[in-house]
C-alpha positions in Angstrom: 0.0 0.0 0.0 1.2 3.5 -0.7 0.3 6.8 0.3 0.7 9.4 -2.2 0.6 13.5 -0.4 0.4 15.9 -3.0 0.8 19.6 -2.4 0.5 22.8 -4.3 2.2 26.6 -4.1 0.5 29.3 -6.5 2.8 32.3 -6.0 2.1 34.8 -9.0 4.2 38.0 -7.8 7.5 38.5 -6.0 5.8 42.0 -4.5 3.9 42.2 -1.6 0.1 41.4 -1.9 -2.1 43.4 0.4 -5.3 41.9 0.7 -8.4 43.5 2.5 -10.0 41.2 5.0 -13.9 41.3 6.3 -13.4 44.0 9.3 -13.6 41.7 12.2 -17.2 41.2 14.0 -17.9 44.9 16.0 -15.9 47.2 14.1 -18.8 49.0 11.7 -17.8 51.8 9.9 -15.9 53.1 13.0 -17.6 55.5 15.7 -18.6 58.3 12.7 -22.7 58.5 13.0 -23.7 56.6 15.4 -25.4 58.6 18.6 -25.3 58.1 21.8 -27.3 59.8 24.4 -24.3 61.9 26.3 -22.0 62.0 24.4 -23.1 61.8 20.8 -20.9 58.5 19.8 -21.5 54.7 20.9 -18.5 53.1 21.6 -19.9 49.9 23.1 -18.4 47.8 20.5 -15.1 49.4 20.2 -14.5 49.6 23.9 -15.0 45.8 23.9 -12.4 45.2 20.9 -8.9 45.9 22.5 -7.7 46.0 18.9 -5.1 48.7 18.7 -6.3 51.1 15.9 -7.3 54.6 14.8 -10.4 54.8 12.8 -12.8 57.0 11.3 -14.9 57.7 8.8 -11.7 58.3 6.1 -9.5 56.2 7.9 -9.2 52.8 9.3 -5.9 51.8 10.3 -5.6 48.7 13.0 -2.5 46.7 14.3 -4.0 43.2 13.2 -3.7 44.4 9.3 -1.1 43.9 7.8 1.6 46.5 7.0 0.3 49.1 10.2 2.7 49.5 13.4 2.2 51.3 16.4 5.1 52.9 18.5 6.1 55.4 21.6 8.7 57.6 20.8 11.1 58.3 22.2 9.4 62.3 23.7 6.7 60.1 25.1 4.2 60.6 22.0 2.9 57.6 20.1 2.6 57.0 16.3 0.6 54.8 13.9 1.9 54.3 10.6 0.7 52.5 7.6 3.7 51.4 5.8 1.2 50.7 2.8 0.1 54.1 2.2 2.6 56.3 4.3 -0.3 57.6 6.7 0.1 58.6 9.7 -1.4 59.6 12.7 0.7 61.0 15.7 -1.3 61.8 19.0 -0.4 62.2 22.7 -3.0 61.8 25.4 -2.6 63.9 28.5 -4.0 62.8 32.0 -8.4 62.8 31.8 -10.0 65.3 34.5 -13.1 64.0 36.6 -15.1 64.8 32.7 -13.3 62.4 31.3 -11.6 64.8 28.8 -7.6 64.5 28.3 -6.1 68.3 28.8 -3.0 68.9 26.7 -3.9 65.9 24.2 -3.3 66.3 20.5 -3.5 64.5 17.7 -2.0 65.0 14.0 -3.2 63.2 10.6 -0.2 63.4 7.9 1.8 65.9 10.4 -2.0 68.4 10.1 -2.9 68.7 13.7 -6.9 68.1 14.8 -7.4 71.9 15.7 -9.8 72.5 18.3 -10.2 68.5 18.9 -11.7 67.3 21.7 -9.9 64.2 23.3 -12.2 61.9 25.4 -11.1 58.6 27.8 -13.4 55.7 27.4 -11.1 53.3 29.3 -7.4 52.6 29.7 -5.7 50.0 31.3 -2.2 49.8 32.2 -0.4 49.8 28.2 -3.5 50.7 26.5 -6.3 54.0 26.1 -9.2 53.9 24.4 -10.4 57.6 23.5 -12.8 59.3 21.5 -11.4 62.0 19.5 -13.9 64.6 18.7 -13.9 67.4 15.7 -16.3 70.0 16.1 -15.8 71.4 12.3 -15.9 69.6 9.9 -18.0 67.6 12.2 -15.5 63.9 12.7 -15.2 61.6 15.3 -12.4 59.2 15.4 -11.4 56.5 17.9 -8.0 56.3 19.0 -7.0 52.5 21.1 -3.5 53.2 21.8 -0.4 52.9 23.5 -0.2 54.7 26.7 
């Protein structure tokens, strides 16, 4: 008797292939348009998803894709870059007051800083923040689960 494996490769570029997966069960179209009560955002499912990620209604970029990295440098700020595309968002996240808003925060899309953004804590745990960044004109919202 003899068992025959057979096994096969199909590689049809040397370059790398970026393909887009199904966004993972939760994720939406990121916090943009969706109300809640107080604040004017529902974050229940991206509070839940410790993903680390910045999203938003233009952008989606998250750690467990391919190509994105997240880092602290080294004057305390953090980065996420898309080595894909080159984007890349730059934010630092000062210490929340008893309304949950982060004084001193900032955040910066392809080195353009959010004017007038509003920086919200939703949760943090001892490495990680979750935060709601809010832009009053052109109305945005973005959420920002990041390296602390």
């Amino acid at each position: 008797m003899a068992i025959v494996l057979l096994t096969a490769c199909d590689k049809g570029s040397d370059g790398v292939r970026r393909t887009d997966t199904p966004d993972p069960p939760g994720s939406g179209e990121g916090p943009v348009g969706r109300p809640d009560p107080e604040q004017g955002w529902d974050f229940t499912a991206e509070i839940a998803d410790g993903c680390l990620r910045f999203e938003g209604s233009e952008m989606r970029l998250r750690i467990d894709r391919g190509g994105v990295l997240f880092k602290t440098l080294p004057d305390g700020h953090g980065a996420v870059i898309d080595l894909d595309s080159g984007r890349r968002v730059e934010y630092f996240i000062g210490e929340a007051g008893s309304d949950s808003v982060c004084r001193q925060s900032w955040v910066s899309i392809d080195g353009q800083k959010l004017e007038g953004a509003t920086v919200r804590m939703k949760k943090q745990t001892a490495g990680t923040v979750w935060c709601h960044v809010d832009v009053a004109r052109p109305q945005k919202g973005y959420m920002l689960v990041g390296l602390r």
